[in-house]
PDB file with one MODEL, atoms N, CA, C and O in Angstrom:
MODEL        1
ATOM      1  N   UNK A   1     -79.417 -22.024  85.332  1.00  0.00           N
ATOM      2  CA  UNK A   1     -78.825 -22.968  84.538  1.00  0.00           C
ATOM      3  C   UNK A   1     -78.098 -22.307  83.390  1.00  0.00           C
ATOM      4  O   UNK A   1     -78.453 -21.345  82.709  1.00  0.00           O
ATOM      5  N   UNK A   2     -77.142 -22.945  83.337  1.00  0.00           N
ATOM      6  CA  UNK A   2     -76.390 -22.072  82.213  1.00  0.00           C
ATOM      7  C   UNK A   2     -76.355 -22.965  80.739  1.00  0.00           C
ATOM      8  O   UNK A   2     -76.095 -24.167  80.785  1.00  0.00           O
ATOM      9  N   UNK A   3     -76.549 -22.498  79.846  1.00  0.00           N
ATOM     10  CA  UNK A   3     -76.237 -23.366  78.414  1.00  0.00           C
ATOM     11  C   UNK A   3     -75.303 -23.612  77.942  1.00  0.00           C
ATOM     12  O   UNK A   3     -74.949 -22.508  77.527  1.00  0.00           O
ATOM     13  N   UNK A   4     -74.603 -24.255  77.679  1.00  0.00           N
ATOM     14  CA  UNK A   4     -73.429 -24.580  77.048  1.00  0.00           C
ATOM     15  C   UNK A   4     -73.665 -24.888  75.422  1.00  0.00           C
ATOM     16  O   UNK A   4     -74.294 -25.780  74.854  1.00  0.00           O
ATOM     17  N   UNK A   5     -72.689 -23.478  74.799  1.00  0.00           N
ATOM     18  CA  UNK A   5     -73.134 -23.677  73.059  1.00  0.00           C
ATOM     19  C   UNK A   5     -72.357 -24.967  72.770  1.00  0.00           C
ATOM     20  O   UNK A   5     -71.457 -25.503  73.416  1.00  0.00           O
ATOM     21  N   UNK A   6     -73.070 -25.388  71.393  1.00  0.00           N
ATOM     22  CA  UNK A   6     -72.712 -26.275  70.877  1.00  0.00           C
ATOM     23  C   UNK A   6     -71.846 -26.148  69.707  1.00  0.00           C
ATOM     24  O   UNK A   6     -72.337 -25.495  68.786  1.00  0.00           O
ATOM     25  N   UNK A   7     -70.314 -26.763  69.469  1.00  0.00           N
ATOM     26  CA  UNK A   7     -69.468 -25.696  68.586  1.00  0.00           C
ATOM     27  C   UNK A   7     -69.131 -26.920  67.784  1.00  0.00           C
ATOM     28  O   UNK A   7     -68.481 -27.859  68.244  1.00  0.00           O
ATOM     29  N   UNK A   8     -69.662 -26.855  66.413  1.00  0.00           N
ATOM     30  CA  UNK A   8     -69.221 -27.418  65.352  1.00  0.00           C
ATOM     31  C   UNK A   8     -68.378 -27.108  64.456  1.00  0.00           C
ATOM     32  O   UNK A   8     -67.943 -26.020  64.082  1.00  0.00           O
ATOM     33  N   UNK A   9     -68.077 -28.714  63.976  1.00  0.00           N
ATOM     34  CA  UNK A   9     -66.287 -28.278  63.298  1.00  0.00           C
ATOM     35  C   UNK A   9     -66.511 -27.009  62.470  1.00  0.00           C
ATOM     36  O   UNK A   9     -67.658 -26.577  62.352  1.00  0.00           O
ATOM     37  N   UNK A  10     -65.474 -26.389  61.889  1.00  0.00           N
ATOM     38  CA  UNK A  10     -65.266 -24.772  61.236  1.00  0.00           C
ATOM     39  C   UNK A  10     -65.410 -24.995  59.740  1.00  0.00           C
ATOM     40  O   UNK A  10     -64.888 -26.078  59.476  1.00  0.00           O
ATOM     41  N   UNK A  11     -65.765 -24.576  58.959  1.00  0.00           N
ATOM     42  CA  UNK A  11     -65.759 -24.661  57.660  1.00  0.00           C
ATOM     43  C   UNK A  11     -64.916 -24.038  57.088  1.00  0.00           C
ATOM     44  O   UNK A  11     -65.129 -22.827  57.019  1.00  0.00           O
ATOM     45  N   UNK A  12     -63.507 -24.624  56.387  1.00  0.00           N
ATOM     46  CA  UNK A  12     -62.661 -23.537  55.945  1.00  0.00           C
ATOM     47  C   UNK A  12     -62.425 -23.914  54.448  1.00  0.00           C
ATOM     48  O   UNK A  12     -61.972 -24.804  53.728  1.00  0.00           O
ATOM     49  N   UNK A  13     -63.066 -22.574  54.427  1.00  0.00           N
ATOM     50  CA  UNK A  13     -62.917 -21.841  52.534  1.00  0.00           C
ATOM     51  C   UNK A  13     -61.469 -21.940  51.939  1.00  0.00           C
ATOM     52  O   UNK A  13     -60.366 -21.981  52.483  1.00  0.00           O
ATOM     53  N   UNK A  14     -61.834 -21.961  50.738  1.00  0.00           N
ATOM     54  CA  UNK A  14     -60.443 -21.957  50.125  1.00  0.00           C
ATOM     55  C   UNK A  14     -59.825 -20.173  49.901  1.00  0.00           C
ATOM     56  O   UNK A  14     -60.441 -19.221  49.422  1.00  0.00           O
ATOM     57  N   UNK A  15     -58.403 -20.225  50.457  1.00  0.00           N
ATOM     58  CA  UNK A  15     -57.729 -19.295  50.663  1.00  0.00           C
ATOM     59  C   UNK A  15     -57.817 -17.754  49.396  1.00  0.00           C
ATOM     60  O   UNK A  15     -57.460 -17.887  48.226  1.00  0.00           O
ATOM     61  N   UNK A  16     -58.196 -16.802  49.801  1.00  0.00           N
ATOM     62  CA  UNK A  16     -58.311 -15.759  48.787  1.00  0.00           C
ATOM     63  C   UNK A  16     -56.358 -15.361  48.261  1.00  0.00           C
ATOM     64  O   UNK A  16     -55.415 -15.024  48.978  1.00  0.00           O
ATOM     65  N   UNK A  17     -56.422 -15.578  46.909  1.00  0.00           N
ATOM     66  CA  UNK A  17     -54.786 -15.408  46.880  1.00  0.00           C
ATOM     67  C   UNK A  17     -54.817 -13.980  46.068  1.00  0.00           C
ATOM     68  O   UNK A  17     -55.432 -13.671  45.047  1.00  0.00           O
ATOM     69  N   UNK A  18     -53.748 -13.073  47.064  1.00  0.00           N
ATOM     70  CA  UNK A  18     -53.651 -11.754  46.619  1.00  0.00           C
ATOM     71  C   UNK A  18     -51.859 -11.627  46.237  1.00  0.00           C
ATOM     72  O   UNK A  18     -51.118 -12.479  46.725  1.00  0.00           O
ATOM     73  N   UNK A  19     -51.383 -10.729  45.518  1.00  0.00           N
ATOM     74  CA  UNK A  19     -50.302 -10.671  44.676  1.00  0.00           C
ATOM     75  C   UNK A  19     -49.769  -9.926  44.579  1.00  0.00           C
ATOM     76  O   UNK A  19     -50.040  -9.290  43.560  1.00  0.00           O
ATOM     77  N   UNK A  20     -48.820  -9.441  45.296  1.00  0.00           N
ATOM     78  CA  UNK A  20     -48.236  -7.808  44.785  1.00  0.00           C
ATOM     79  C   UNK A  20     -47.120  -8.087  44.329  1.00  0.00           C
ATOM     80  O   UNK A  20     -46.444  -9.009  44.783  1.00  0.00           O
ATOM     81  N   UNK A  21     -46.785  -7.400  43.446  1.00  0.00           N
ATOM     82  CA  UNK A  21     -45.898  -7.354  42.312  1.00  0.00           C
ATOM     83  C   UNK A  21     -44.771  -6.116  43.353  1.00  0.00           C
ATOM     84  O   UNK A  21     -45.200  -5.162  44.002  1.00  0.00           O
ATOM     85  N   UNK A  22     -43.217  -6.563  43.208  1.00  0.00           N
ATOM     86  CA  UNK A  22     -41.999  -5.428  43.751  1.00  0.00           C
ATOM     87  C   UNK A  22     -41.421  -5.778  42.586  1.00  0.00           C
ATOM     88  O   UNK A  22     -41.356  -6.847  41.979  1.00  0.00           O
ATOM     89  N   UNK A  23     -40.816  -4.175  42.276  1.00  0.00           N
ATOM     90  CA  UNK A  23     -40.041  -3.889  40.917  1.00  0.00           C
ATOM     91  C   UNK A  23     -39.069  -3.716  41.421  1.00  0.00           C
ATOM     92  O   UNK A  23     -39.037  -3.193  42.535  1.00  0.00           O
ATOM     93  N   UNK A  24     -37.780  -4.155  40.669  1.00  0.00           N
ATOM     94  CA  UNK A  24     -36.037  -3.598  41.170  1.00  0.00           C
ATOM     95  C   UNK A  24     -35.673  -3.445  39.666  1.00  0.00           C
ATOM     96  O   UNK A  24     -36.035  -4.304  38.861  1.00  0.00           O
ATOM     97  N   UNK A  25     -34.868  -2.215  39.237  1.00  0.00           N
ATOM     98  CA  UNK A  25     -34.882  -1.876  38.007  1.00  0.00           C
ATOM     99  C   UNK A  25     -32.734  -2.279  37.890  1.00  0.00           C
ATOM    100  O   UNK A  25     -31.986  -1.414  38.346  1.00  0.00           O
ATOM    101  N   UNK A  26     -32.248  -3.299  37.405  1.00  0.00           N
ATOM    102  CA  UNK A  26     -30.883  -3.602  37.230  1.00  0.00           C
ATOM    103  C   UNK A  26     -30.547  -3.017  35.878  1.00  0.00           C
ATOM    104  O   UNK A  26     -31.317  -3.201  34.936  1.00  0.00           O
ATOM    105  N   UNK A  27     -29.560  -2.400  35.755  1.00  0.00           N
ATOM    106  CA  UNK A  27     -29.112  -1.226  34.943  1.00  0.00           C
ATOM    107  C   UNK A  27     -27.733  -2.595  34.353  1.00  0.00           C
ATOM    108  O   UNK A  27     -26.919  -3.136  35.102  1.00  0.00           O
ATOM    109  N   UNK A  28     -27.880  -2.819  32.898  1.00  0.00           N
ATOM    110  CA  UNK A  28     -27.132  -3.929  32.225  1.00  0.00           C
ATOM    111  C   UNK A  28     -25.982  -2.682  31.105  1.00  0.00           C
ATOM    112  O   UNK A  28     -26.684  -2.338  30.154  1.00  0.00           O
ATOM    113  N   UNK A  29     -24.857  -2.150  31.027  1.00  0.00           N
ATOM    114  CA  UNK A  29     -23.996  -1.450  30.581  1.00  0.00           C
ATOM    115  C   UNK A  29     -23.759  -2.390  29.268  1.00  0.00           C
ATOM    116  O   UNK A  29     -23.121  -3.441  29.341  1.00  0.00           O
ATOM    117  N   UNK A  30     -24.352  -1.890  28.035  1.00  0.00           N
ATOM    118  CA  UNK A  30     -24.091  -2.354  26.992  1.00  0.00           C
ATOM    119  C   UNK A  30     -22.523  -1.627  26.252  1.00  0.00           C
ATOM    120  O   UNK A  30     -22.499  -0.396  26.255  1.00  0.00           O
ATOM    121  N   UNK A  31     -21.727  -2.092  25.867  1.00  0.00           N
ATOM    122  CA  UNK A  31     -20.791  -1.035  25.391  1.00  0.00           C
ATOM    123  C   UNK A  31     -20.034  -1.463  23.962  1.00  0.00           C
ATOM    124  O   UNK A  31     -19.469  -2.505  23.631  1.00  0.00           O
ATOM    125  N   UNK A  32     -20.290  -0.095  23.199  1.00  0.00           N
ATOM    126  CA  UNK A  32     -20.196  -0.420  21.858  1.00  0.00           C
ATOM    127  C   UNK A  32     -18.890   0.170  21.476  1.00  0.00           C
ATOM    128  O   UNK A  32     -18.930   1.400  21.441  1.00  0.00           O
ATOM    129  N   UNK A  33     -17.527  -0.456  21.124  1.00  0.00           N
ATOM    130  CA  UNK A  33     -16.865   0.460  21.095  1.00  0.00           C
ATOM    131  C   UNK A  33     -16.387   0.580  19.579  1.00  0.00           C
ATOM    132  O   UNK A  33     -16.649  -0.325  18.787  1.00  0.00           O
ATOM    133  N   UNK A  34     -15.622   1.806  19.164  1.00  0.00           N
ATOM    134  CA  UNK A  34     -15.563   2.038  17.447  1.00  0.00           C
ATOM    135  C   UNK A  34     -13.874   2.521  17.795  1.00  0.00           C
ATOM    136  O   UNK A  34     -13.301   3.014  18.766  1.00  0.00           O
ATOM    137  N   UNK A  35     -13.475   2.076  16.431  1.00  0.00           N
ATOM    138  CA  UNK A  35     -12.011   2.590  16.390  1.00  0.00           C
ATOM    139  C   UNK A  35     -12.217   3.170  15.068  1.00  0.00           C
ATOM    140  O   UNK A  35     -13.259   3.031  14.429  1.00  0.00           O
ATOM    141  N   UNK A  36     -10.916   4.003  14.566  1.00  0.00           N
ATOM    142  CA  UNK A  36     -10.745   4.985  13.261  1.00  0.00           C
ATOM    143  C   UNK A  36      -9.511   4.712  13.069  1.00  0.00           C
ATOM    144  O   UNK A  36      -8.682   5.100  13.892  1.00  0.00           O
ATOM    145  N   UNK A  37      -9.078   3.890  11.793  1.00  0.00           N
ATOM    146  CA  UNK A  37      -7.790   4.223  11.517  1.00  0.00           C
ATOM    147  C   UNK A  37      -7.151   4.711  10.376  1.00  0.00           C
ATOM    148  O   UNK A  37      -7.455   4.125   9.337  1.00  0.00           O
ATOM    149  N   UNK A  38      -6.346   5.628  10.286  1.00  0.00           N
ATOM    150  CA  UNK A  38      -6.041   6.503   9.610  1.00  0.00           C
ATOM    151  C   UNK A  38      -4.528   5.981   8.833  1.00  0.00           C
ATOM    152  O   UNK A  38      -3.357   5.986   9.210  1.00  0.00           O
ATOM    153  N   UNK A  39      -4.978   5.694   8.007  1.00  0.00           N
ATOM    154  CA  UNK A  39      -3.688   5.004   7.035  1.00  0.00           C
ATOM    155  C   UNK A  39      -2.835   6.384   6.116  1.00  0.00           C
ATOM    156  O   UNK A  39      -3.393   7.041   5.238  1.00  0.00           O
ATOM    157  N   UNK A  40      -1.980   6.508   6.391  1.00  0.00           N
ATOM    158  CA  UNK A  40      -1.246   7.979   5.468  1.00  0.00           C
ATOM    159  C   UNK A  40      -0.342   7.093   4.515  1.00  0.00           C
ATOM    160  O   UNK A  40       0.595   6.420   4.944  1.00  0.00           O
ATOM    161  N   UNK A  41      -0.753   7.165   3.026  1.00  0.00           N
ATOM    162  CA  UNK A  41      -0.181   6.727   1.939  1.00  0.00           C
ATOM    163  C   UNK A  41       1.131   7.405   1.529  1.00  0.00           C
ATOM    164  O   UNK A  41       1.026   8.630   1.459  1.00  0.00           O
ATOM    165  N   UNK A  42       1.977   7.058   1.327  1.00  0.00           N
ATOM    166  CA  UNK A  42       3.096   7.879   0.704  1.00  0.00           C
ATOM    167  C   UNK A  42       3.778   7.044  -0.716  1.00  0.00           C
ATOM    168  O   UNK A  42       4.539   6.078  -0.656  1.00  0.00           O
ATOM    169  N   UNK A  43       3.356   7.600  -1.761  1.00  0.00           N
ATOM    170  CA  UNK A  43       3.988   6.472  -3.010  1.00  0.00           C
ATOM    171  C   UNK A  43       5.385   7.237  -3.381  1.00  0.00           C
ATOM    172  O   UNK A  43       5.392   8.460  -3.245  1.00  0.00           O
ATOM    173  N   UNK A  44       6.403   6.671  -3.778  1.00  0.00           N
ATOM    174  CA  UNK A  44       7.560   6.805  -4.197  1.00  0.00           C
ATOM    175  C   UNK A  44       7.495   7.134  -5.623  1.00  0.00           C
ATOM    176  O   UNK A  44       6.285   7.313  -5.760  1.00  0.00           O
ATOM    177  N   UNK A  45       7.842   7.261  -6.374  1.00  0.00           N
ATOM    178  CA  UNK A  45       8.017   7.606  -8.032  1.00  0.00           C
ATOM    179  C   UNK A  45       8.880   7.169  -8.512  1.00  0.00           C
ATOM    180  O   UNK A  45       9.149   7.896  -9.469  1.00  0.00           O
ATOM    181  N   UNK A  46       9.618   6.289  -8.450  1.00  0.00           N
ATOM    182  CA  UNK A  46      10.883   6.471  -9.361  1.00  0.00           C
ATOM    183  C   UNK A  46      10.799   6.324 -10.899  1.00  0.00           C
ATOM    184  O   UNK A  46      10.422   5.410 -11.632  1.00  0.00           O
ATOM    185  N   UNK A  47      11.325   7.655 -11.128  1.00  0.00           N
ATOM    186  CA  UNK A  47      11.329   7.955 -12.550  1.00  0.00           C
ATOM    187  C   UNK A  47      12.750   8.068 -13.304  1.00  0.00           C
ATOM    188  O   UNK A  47      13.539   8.984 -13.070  1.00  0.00           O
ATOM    189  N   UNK A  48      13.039   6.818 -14.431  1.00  0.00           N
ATOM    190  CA  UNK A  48      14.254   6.418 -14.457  1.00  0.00           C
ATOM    191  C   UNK A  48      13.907   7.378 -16.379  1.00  0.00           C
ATOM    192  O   UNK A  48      12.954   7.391 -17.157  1.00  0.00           O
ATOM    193  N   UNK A  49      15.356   8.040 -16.366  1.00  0.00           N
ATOM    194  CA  UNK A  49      15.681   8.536 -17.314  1.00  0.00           C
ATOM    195  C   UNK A  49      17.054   7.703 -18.118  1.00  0.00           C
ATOM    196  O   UNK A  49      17.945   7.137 -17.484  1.00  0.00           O
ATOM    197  N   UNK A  50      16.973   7.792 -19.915  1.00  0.00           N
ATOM    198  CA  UNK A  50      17.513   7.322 -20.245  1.00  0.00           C
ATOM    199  C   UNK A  50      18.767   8.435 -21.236  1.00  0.00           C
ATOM    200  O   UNK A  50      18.812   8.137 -22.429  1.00  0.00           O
ATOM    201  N   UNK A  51      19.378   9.203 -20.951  1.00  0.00           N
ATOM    202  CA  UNK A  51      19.702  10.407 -21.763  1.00  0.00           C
ATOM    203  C   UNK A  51      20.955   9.588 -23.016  1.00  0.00           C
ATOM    204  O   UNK A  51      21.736   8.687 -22.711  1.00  0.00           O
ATOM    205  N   UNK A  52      20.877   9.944 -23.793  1.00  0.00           N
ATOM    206  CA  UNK A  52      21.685   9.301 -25.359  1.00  0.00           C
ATOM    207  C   UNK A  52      22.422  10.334 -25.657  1.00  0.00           C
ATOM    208  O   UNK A  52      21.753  11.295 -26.039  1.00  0.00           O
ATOM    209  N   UNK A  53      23.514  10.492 -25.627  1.00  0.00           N
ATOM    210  CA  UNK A  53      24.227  11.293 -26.815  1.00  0.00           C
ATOM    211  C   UNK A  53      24.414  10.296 -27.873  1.00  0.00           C
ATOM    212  O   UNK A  53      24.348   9.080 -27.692  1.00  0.00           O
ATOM    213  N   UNK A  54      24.712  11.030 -29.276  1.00  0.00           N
ATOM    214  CA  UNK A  54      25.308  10.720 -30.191  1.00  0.00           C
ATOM    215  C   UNK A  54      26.469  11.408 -30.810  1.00  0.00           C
ATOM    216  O   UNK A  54      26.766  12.536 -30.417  1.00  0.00           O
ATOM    217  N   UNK A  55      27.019  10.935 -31.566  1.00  0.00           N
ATOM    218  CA  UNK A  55      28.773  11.754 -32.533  1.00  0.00           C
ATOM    219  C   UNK A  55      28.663  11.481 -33.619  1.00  0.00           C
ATOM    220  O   UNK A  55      28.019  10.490 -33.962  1.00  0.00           O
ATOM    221  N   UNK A  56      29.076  12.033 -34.204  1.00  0.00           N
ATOM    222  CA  UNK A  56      30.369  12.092 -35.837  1.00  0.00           C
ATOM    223  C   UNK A  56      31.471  12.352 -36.219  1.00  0.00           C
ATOM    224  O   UNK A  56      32.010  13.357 -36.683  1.00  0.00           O
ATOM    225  N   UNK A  57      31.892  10.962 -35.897  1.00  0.00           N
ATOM    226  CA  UNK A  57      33.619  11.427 -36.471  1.00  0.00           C
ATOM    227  C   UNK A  57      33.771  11.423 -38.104  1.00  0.00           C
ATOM    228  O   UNK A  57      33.362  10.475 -38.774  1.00  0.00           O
ATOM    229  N   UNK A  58      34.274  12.348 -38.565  1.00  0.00           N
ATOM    230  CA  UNK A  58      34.837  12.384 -39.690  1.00  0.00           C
ATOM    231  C   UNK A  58      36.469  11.786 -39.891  1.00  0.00           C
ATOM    232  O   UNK A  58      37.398  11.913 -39.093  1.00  0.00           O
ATOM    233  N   UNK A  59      36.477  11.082 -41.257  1.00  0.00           N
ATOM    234  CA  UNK A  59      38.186  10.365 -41.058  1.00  0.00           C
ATOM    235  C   UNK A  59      38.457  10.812 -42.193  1.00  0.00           C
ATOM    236  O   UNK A  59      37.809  10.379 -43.145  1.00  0.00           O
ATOM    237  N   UNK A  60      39.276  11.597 -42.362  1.00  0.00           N
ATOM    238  CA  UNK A  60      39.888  11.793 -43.629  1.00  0.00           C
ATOM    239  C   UNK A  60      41.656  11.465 -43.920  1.00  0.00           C
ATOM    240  O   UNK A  60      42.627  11.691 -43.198  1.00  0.00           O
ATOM    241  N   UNK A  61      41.542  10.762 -45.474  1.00  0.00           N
ATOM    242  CA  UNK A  61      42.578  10.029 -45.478  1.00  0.00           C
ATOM    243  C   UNK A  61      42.884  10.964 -46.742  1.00  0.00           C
ATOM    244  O   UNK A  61      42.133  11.476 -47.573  1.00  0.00           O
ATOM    245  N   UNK A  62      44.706  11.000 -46.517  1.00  0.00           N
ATOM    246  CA  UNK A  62      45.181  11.648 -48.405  1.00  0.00           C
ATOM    247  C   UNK A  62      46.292  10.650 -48.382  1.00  0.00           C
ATOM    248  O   UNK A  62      47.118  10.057 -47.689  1.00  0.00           O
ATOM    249  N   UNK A  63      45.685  10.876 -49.836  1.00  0.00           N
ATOM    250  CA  UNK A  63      47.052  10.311 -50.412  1.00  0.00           C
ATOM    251  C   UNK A  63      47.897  10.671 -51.755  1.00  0.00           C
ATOM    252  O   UNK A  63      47.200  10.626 -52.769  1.00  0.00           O
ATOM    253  N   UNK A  64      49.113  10.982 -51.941  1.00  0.00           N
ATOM    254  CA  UNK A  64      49.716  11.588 -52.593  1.00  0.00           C
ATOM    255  C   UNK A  64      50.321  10.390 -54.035  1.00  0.00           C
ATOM    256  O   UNK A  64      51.026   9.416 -53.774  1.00  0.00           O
ATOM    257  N   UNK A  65      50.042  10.601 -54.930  1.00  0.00           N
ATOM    258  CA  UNK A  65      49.832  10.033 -55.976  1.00  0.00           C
ATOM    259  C   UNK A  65      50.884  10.681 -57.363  1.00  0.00           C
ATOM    260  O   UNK A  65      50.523  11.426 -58.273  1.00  0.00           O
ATOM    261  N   UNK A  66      52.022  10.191 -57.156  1.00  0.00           N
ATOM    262  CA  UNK A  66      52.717  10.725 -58.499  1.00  0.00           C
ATOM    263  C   UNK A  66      52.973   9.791 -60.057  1.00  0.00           C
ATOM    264  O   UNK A  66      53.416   8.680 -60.351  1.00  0.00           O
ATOM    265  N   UNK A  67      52.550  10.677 -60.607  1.00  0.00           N
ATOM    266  CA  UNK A  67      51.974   9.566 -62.036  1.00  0.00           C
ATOM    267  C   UNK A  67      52.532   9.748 -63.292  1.00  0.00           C
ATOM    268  O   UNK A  67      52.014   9.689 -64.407  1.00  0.00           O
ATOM    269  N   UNK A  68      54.291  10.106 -62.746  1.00  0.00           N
ATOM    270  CA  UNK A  68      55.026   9.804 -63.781  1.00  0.00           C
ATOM    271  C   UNK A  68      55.137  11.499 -64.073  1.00  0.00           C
ATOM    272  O   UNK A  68      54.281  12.276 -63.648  1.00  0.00           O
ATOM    273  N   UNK A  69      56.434  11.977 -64.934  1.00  0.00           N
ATOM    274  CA  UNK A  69      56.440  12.907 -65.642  1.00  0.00           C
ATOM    275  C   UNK A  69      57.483  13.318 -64.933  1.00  0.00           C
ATOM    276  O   UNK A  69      58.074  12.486 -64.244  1.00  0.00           O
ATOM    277  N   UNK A  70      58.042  15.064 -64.965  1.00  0.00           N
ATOM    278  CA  UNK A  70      58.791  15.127 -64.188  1.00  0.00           C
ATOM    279  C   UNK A  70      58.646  15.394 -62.816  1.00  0.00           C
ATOM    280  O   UNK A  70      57.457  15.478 -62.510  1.00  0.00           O
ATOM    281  N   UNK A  71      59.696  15.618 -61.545  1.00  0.00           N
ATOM    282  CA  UNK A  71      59.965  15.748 -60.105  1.00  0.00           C
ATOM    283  C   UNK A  71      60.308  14.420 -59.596  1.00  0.00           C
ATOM    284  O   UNK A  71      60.898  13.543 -60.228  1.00  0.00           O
ATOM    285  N   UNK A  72      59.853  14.354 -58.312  1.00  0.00           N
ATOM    286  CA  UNK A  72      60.404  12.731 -57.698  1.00  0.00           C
ATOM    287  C   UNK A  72      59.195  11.342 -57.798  1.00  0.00           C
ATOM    288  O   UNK A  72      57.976  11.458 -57.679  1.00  0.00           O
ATOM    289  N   UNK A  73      59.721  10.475 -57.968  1.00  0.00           N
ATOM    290  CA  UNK A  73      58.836   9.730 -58.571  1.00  0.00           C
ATOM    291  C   UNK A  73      59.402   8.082 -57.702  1.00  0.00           C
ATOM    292  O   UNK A  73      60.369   8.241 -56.957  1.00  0.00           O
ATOM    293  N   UNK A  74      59.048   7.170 -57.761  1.00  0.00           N
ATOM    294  CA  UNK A  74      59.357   5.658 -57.337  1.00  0.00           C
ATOM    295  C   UNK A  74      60.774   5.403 -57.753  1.00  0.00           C
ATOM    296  O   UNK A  74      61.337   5.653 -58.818  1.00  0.00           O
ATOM    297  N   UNK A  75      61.150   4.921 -56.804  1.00  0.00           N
ATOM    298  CA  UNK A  75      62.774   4.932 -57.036  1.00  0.00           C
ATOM    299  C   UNK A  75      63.321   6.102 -56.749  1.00  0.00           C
ATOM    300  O   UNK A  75      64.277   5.820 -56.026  1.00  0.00           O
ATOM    301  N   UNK A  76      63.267   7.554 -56.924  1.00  0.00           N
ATOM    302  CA  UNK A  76      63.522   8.299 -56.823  1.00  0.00           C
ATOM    303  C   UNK A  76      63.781   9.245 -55.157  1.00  0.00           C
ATOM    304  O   UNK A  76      63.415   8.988 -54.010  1.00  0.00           O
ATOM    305  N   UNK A  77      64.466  10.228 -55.673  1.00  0.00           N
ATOM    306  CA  UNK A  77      64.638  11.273 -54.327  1.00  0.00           C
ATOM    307  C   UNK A  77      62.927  11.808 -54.399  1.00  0.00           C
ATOM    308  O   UNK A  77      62.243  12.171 -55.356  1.00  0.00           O
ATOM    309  N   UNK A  78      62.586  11.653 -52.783  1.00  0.00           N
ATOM    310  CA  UNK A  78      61.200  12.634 -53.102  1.00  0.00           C
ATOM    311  C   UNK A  78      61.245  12.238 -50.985  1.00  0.00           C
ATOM    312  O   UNK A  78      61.892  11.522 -50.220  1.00  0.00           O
ATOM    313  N   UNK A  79      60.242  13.135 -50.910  1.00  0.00           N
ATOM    314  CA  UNK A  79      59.765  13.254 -49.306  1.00  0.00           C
ATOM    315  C   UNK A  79      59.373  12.249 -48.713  1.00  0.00           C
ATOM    316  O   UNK A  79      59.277  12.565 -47.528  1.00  0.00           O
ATOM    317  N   UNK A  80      59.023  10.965 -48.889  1.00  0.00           N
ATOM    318  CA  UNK A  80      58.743   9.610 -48.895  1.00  0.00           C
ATOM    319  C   UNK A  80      60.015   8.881 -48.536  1.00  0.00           C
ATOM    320  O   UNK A  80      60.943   8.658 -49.314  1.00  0.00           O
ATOM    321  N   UNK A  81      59.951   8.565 -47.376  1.00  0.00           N
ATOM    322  CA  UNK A  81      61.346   7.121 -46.967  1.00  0.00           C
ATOM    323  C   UNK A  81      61.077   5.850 -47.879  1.00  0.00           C
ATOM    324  O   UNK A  81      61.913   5.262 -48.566  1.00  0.00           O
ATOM    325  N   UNK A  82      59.634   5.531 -47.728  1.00  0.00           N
ATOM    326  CA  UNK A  82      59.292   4.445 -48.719  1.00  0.00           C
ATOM    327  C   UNK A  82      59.245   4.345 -49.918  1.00  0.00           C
ATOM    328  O   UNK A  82      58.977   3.296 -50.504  1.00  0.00           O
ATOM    329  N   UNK A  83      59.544   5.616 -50.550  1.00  0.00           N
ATOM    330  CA  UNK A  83      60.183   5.930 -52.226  1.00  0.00           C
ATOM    331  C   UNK A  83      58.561   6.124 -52.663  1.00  0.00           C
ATOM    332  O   UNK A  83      58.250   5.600 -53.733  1.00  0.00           O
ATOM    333  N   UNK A  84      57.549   6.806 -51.947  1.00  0.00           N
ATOM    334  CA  UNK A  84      56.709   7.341 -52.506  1.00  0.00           C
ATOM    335  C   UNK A  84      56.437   9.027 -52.474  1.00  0.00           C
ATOM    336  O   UNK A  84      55.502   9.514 -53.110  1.00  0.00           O
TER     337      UNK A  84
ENDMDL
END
């Protein structure tokens, strides 16, 4: 005679949860960029001069004055067109 086992429902446990961690390493290009600028000043000068001369004229005046007595006189013959 043979036995036939007797197979009862299965008891199922709650699932063991295991975790592995995969690394991928993404390379992010930060970029800083710098400029230099070089300003070359050049100032102008203008330097205004004022130069002055000055003069002196001298005026000299004669005058010939006959005051009577003898030679040529007013009215008279003398070197003078205008009788002086």
């Amino acid at each position: 005679m043979h036995c036939v086992p007797h197979v009862v429902a299965p008891i199922v446990h709650p699932p063991r949860c295991c975790v592995q961690h995969h690394f991928q390493a993404t390379v992010v290009p930060h970029i800083h960029p710098s400029h230099t600028t070089h300003v070359n000043h050049h100032l102008f000068q203008h330097q205004h001069y004022f130069p002055h001369t000055e003069s002196v004229v001298n005026q000299v005046a004669n005058q010939q004055l006959f005051c009577g007595g003898p030679g040529p006189g007013p009215g008279g013959p003398g070197p003078f067109p205008w009788g002086y």
